[in-house]
Each structure stands twice: as C-alpha cells, then as structure tokens.
Backbone as numpy.savetxt, mean C-alpha at the origin, in Angstrom:
# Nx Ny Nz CAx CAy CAz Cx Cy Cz
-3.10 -23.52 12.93 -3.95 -22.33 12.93 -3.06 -21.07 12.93
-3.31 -20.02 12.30 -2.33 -18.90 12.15 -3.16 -17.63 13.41
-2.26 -17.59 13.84 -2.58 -16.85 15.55 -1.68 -15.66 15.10
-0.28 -15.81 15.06 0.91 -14.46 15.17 1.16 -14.13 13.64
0.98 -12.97 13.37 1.02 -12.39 11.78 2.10 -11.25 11.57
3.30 -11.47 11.18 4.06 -10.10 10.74 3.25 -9.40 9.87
3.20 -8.23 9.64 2.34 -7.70 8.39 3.40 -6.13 8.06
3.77 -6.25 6.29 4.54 -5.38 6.23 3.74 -4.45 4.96
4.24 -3.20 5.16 3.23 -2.30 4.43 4.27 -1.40 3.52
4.82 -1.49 2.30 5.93 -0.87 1.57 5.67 0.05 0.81
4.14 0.37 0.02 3.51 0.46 -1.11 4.22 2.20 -1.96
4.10 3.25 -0.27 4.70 3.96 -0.84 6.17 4.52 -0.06
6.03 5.89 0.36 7.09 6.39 1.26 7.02 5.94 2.48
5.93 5.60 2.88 5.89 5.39 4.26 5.88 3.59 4.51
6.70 3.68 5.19 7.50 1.88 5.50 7.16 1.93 7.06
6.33 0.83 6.87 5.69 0.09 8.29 5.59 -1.51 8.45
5.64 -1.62 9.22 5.58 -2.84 9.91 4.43 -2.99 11.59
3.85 -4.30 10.92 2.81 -4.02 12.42 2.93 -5.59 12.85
2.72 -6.26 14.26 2.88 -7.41 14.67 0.89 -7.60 15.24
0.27 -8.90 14.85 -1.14 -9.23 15.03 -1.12 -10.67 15.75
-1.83 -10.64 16.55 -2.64 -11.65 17.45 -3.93 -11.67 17.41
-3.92 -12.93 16.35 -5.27 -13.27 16.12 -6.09 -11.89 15.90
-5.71 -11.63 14.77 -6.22 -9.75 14.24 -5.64 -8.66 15.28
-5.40 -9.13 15.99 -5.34 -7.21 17.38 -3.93 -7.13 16.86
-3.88 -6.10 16.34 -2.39 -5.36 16.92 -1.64 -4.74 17.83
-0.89 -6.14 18.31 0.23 -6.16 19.57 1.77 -5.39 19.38
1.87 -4.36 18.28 2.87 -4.08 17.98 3.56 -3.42 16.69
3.73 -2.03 16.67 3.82 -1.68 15.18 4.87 -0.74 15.44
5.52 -0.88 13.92 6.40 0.62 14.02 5.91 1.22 12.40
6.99 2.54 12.33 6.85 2.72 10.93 7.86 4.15 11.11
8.42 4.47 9.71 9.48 5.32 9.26 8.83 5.94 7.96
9.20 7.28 7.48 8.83 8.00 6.66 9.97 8.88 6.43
10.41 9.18 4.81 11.54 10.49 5.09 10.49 11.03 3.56
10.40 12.55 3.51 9.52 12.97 2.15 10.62 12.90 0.97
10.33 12.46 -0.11 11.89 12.38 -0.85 12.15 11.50 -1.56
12.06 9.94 -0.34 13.04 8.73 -0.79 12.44 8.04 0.18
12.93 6.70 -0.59 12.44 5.51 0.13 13.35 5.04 0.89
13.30 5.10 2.00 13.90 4.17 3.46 14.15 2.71 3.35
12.76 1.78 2.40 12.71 0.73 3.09 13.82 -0.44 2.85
14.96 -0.20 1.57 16.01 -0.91 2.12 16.93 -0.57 3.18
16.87 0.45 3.44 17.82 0.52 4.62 16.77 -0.05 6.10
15.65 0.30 5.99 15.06 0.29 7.44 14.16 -1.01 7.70
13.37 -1.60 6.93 12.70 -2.69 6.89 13.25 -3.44 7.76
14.33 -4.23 7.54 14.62 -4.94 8.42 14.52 -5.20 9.99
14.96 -3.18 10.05 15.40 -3.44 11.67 14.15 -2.92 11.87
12.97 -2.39 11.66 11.84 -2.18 11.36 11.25 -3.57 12.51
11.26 -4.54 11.35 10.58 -5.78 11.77 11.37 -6.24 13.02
12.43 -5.78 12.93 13.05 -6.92 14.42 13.05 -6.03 15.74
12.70 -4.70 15.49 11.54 -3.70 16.54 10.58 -4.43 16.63
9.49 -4.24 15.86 8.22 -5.03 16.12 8.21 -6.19 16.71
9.05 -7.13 16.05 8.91 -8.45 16.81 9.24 -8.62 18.46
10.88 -7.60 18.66 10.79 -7.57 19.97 10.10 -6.76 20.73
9.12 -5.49 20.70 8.36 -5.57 21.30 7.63 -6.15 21.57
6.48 -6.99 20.43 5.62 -7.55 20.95 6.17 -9.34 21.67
7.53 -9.20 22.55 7.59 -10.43 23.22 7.60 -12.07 22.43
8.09 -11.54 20.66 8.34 -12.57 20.32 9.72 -12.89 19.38
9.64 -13.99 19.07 11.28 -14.29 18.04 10.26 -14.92 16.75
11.11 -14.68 16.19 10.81 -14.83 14.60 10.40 -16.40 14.53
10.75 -17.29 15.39 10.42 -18.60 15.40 8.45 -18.43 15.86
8.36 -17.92 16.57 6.85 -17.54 16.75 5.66 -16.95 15.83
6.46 -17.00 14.59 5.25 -16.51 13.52 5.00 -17.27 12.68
3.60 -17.45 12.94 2.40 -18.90 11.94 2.39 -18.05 10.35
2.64 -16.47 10.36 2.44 -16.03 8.88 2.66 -14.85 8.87
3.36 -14.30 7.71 3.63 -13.04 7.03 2.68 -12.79 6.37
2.31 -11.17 5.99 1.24 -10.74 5.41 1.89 -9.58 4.69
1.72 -9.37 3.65 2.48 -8.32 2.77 1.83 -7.63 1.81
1.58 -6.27 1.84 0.75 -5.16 0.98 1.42 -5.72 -0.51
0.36 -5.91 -1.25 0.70 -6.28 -2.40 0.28 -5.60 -3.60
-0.08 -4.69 -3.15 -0.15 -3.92 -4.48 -1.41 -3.37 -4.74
-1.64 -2.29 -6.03 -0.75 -1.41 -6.54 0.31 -0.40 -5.65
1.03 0.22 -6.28 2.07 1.45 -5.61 3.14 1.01 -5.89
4.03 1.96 -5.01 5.59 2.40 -5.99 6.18 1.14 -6.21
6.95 0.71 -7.26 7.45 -0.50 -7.85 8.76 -0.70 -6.66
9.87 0.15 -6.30 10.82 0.10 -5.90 10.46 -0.42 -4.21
9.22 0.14 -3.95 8.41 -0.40 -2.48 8.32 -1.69 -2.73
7.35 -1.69 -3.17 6.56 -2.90 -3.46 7.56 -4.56 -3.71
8.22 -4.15 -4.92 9.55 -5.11 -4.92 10.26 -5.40 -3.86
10.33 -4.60 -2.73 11.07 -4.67 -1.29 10.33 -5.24 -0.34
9.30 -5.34 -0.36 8.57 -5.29 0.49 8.36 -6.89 0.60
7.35 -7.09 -1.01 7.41 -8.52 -1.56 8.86 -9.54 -1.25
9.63 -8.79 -1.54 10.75 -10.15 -1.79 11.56 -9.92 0.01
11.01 -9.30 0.67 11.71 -9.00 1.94 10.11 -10.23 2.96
9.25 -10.24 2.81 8.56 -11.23 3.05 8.62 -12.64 2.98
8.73 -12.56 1.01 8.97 -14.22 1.10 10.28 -15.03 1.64
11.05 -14.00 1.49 12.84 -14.39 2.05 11.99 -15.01 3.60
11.38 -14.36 4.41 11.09 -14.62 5.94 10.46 -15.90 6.25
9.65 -16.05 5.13 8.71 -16.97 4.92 9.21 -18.51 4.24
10.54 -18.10 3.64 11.39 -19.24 3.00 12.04 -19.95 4.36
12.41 -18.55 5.02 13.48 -19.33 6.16 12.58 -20.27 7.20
11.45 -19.96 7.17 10.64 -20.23 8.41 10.03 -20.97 8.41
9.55 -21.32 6.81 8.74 -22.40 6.42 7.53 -22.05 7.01
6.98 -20.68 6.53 5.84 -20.54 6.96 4.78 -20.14 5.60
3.63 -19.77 6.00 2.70 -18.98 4.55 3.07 -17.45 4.29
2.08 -17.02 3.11 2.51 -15.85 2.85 1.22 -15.58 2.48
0.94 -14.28 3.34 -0.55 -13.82 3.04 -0.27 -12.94 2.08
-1.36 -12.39 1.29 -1.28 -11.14 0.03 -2.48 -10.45 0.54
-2.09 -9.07 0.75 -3.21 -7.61 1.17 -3.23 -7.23 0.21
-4.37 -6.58 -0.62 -4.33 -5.64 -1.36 -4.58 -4.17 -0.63
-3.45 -3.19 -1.11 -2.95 -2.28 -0.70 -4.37 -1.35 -0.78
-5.10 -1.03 -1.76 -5.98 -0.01 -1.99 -7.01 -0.49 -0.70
-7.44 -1.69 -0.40 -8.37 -2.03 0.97 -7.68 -1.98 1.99
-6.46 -2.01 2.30 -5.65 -1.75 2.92 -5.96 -0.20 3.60
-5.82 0.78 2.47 -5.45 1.99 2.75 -7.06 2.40 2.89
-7.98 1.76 2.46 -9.42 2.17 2.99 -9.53 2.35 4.27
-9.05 1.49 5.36 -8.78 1.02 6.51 -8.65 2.40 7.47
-8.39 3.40 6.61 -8.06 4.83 7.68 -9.42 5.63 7.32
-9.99 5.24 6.30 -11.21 5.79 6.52 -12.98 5.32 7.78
-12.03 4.96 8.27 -13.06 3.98 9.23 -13.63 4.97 10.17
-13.00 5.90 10.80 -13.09 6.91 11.51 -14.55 7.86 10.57
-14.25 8.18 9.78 -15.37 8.82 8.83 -16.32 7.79 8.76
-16.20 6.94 8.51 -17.34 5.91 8.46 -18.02 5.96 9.23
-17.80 5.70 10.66 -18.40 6.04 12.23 -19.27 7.01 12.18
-18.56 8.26 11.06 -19.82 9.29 11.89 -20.37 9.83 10.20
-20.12 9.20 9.23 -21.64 8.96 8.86 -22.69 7.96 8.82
-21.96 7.01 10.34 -23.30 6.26 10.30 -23.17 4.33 10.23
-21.65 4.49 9.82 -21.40 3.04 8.78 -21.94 2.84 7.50
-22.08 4.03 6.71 -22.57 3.91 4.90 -21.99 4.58 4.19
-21.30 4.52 3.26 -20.84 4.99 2.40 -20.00 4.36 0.99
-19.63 5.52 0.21 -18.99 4.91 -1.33 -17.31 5.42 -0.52
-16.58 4.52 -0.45 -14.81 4.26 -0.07 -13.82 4.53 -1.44
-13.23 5.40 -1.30 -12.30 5.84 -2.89 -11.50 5.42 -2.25
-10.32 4.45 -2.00 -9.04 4.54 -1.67 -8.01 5.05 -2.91
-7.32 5.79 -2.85 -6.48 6.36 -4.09 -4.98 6.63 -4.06
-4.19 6.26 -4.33 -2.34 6.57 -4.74 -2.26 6.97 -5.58
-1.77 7.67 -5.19 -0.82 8.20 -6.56 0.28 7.26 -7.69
-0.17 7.74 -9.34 0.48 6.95 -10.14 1.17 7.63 -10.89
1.31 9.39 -10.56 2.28 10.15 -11.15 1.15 10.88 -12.67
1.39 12.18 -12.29 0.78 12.95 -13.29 -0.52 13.28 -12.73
-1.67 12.92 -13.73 -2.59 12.77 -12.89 -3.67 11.36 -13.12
-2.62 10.65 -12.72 -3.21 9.39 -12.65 -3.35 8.78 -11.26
-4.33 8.62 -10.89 -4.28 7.77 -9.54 -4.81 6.32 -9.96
-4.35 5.39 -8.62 -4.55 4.14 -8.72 -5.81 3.93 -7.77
-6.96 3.35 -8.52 -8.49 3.71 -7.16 -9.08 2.34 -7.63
-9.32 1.89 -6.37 -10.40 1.03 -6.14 -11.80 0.67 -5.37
-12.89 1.44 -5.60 -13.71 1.74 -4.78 -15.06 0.37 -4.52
-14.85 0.92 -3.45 -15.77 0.13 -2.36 -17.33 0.91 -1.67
-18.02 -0.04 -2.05 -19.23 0.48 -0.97 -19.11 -0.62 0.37
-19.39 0.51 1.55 -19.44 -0.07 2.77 -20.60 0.16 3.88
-20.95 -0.95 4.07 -22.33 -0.67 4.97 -22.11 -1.47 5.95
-22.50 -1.06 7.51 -22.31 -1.39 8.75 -20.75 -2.48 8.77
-19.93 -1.88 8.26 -18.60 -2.85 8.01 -18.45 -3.61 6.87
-19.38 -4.28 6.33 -19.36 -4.64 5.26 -18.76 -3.97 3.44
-17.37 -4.66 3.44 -16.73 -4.21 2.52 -16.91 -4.87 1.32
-17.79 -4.03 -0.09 -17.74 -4.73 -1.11 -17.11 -4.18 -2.15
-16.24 -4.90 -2.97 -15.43 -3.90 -3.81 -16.43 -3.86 -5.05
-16.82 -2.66 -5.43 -17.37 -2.61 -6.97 -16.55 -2.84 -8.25
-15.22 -2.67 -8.15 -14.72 -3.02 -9.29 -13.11 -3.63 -9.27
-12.16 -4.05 -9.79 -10.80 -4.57 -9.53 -10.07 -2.74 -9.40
-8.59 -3.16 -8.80 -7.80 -2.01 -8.73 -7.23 -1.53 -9.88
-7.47 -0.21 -10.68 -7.12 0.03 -12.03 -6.13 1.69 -11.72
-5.73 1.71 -12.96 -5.09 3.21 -13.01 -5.81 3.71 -13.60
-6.14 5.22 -13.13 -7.15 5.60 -13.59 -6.62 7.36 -13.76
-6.86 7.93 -14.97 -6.67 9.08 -15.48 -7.35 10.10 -15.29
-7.18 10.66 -13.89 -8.30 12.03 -13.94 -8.43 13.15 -15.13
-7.87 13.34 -15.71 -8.34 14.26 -17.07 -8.81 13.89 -18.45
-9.09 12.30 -18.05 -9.41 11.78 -19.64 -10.71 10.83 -19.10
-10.92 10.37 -17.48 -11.58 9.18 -17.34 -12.22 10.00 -16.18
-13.90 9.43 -16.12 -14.48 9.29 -14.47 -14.14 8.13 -13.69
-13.84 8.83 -12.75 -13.89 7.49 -11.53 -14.91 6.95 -11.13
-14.71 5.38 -10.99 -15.53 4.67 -10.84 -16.32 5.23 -9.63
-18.15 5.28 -10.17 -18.83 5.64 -8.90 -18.77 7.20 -8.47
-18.66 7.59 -9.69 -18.98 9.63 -9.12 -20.28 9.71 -9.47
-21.17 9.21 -10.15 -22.05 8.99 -10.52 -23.18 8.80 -9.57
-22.94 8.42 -8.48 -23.86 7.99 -6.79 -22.94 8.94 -5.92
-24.60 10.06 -6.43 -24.52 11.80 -5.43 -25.03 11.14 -4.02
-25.38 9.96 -4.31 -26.89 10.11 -2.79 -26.23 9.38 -1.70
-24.63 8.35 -1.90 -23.96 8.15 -1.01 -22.96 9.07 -0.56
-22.91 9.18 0.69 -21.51 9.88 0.81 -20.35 9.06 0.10
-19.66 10.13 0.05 -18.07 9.79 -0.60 -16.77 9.70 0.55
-16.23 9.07 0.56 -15.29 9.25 1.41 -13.59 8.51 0.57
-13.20 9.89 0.02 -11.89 9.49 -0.83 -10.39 9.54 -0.03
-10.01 8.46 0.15 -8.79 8.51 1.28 -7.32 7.72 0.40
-6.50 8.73 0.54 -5.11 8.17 0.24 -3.77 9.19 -0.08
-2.99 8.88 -0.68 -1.86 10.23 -1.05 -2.15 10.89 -2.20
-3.67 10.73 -3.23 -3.79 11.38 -4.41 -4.59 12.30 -4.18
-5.70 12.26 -2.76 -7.05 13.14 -2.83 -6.96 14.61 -3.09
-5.89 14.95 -3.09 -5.53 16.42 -3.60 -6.09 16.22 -5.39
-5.45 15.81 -5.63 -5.54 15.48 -7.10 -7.13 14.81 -7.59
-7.98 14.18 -7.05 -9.06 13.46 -6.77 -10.01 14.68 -6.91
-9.77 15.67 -5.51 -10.49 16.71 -5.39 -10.79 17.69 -6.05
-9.51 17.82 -7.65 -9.56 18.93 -8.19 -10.94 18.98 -9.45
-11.11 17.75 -9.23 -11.98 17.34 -10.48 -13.37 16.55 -10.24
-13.44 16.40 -8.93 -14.77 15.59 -8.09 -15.84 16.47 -8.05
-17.04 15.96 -8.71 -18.56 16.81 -8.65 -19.06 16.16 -7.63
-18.60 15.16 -6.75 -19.63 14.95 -5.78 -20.33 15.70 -4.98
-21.54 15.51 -4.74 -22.35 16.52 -3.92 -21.72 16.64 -2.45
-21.40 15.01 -2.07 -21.36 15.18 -0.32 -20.26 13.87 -0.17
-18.63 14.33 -0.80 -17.73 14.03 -0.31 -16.79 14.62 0.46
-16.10 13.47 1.16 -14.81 14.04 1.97 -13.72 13.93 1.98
-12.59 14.22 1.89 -11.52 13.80 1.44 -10.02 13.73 2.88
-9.39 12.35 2.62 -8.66 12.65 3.89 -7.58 11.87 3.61
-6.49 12.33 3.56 -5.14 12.20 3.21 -4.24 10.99 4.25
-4.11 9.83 3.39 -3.52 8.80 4.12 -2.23 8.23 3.43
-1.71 7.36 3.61 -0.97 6.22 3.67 -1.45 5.03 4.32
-1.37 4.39 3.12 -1.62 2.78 3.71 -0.53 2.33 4.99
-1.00 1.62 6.42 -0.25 1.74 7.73 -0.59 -0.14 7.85
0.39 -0.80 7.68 0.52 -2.23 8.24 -0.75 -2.19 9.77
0.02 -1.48 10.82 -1.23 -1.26 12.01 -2.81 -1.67 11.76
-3.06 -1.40 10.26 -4.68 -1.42 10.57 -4.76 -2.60 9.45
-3.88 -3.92 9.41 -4.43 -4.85 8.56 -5.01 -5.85 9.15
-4.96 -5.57 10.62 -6.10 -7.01 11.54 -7.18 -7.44 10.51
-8.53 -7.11 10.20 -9.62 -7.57 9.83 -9.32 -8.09 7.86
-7.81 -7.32 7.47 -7.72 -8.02 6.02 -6.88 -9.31 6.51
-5.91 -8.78 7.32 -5.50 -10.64 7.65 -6.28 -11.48 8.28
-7.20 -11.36 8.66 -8.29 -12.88 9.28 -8.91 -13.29 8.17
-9.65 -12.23 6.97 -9.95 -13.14 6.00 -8.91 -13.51 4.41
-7.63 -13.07 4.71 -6.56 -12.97 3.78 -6.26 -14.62 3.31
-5.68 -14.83 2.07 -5.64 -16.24 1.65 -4.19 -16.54 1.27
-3.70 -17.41 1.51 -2.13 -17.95 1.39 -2.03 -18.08 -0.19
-0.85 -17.47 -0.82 -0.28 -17.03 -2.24 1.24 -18.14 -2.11
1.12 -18.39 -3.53 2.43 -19.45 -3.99 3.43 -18.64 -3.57
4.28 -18.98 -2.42 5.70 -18.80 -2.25 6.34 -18.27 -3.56
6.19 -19.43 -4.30 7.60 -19.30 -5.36 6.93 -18.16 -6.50
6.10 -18.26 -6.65 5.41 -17.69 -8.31 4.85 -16.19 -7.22
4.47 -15.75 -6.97 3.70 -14.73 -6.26 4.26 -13.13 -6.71
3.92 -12.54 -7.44 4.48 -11.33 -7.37 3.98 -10.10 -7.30
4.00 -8.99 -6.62 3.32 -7.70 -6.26 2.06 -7.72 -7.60
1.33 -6.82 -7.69 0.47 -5.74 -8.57 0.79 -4.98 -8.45
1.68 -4.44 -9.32 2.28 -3.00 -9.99 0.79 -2.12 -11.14
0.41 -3.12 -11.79 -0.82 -2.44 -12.55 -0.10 -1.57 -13.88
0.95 -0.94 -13.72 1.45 -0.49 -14.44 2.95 -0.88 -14.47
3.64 -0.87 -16.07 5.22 -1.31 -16.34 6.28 -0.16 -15.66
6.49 -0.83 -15.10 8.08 0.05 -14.51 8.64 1.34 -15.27
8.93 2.60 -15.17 9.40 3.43 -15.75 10.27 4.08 -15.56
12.15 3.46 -15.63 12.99 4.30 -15.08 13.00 5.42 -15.42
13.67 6.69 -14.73 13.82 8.12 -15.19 15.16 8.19 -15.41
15.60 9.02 -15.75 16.91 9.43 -16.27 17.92 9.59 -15.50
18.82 8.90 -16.31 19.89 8.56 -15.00 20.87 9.69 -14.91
21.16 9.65 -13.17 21.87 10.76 -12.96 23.22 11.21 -13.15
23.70 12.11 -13.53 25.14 12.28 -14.06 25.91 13.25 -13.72
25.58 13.63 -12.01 25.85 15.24 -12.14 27.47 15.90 -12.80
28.09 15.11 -12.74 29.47 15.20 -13.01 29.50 15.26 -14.42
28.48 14.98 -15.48 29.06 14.46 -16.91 29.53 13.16 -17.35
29.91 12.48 -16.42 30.95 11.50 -16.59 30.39 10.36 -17.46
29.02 10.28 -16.95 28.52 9.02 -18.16 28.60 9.49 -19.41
27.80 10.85 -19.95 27.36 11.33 -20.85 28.66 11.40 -22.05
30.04 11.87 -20.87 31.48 11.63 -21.48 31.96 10.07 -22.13
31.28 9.48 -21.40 31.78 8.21 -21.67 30.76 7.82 -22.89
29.75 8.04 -22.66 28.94 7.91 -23.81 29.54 8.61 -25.11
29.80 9.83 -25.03 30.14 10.69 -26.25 31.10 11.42 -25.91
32.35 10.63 -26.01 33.61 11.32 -25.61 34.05 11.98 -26.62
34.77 13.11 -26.72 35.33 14.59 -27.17 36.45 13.78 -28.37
36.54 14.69 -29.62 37.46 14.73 -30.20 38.60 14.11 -29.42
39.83 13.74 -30.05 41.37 13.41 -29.95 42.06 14.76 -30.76
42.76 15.64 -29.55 43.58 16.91 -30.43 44.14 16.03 -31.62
C-alpha cells in the first residue's frame, strides 16, 4: 500500500519538493530565484530537507510523484529524470501529476468563497502570448477536466470555456496577466500562482503508476533553443575567422 509519497514540483522557476502521509503533507520545502532555474543545483538537497524533516530516510518511501507536465522543458526534464533515478534505486513506483491540476490546487481558497462552483483556468506561461490552459469545472470538490492540456494562443484563439458568463471564472497561474488582457468574462478572478508540490495530497491518492523506463514529461510543445551566448566573440570567431595578413 503506498502510505509515504516524495512529490516533486519542477514545471517552472519555482522548485519544490513536498513529503505526504497518506495525502497530508508532513513536510515541504521550496526555492525560487526570478531569472533562472535552481533546480539542478538545489533539487537534490531540496529533497533530502524534506525527507529529514519529516523523520524519514529515503528507504521509507512506498512512491515518488512528479509534476509532469506541461512547462519549462529544462524543469521538467530535471525534475522527471531526478525522480525516476530515486525510483530506480529504490525499486519503488512512479506517480505522474499533471501540472495544470496541479496548479489548480491554489485556487481552492477562491473556491471556498464562491461557494465550491466554478469554471478553474489553470494557465503557464508558453512564451509570447501563448499560455498552456487546461480548464476544469469544479463543484463541491469535484474536479472535471473539460478538455486535455493544450497551448493555446491568446491573439489568434478563445480559451476554452469563455463562453460560460454564468459560472464564475477563476484563472490561476504565472500567465493570468496575459489571460486578463483579453478575457470578456463577466465575473472572473484572477490569481497569480505557481504550481507548489505542498498541495499534491488529493492528486496523489487518486494518481496512477507510469512505466519507469518509457515515461516521459508533456512538454506539449518542441524544445526551442535560443541563441547561444558569446559575449566575448569567440564562437562567432571561430565560426568566421578573419582574413590571414
């Protein structure tokens, strides 16, 4: 029976780690720098905080649980392959969260006080003005997703579900700036999150064990390096080196 759950959360800047007993969370940390991603340097000692607070050794965990996607590729890849490594050594399972229900998870607070009803935007950012949204209607807790997690183009596309004025809206994640500039909803709210490992109790009790070996994030979109840096010249030289006097 899976009782003790590492659960690691990479998706964007903000790198967390939370420790669960039987859903409650007995234990979390998390690191943020605005900029850059931490989580190869910090993940690690991240998790071996968590674990020793919450009074256990790595031999004590029935299962890892790992935000799987969509969000930043360079996260996500860390996050993923920093799991199954744990899960290889331990010979344990490997749960898969999806990140966008994940990051719904901070809208719960709003939920409360309209009532337990509403339409759930969870949204990231996908650069430009694309966010990554997967919306949910939720009634007295009950989470149903209306559609799979897509990238979605605020200046060319509606988001799924602007269309239902008569539910509240409640759009939560690192894009709602961007969400907001273009939302006709009558009676939404918007509230600026990061997906937080801490609040994956109720996705890990009903979460389902993913192939070790084959398993890989939802990126949703192909990788896009940017231009590599050169402040010196030196590649660009080497690339297209100068006449010979």
């Amino acid at each position: 029976m899976i009782q003790r759950v590492l659960a690691i959360e990479t998706s964007t800047l903000n790198c967390s780690v939370a420790a669960f007993e039987e859903g409650r969370c007995v234990a979390n940390k998390r690191v943020r720098e605005e900029g850059r991603h931490l989580h190869a340097e910090q993940l690690l000692p991240l998790i071996d905080a968590v674990v020793q607070e919450a009074n256990w050794t790595k031999a004590d965990l029935d299962a890892v649980a790992v935000s799987a996607g969509p969000g930043s590729y360079t996260g996500l890849r860390i996050g993923v392959s920093t799991a199954k490594g744990i899960c290889h050594a331990l010979g344990i399972p490997l749960l898969a969260l999806d990140t966008l229900e994940l990051l719904g998870q901070s809208a719960n607070g709003a939920l409360a006080n309209v009532g337990g009803k509403a339409i759930v935007w969870p949204v990231l950012d996908a650069r430009r003005m694309e966010v990554y949204v997967r919306p949910f209607s939720v009634h007295d807790g009950l989470w149903v997703a209306e559609s799979t997690a897509q990238p979605v183009d605020l200046e060319h596309a509606e988001i799924p579900g602007t269309g239902n004025a008569a539910a509240t809206l409640i759009c939560v994640g690192d894009a709602v700036d961007k969400v907001e500039r273009v939302c006709r909803h009558e009676n939404a709210l918007f509230i600026h999150a990061e997906p937080d490992a801490s609040l994956a109790g109720d996705l890990i009790l009903r979460a389902e064990t993913v192939d070790l070996a084959y398993f890989e994030p939802r990126y949703l979109k192909a990788f896009q390096a940017g231009a590599p840096k050169d402040p010196l010249g030196l590649r660009a030289a080497a690339l297209d080196p100068p006449p010979h006097a």
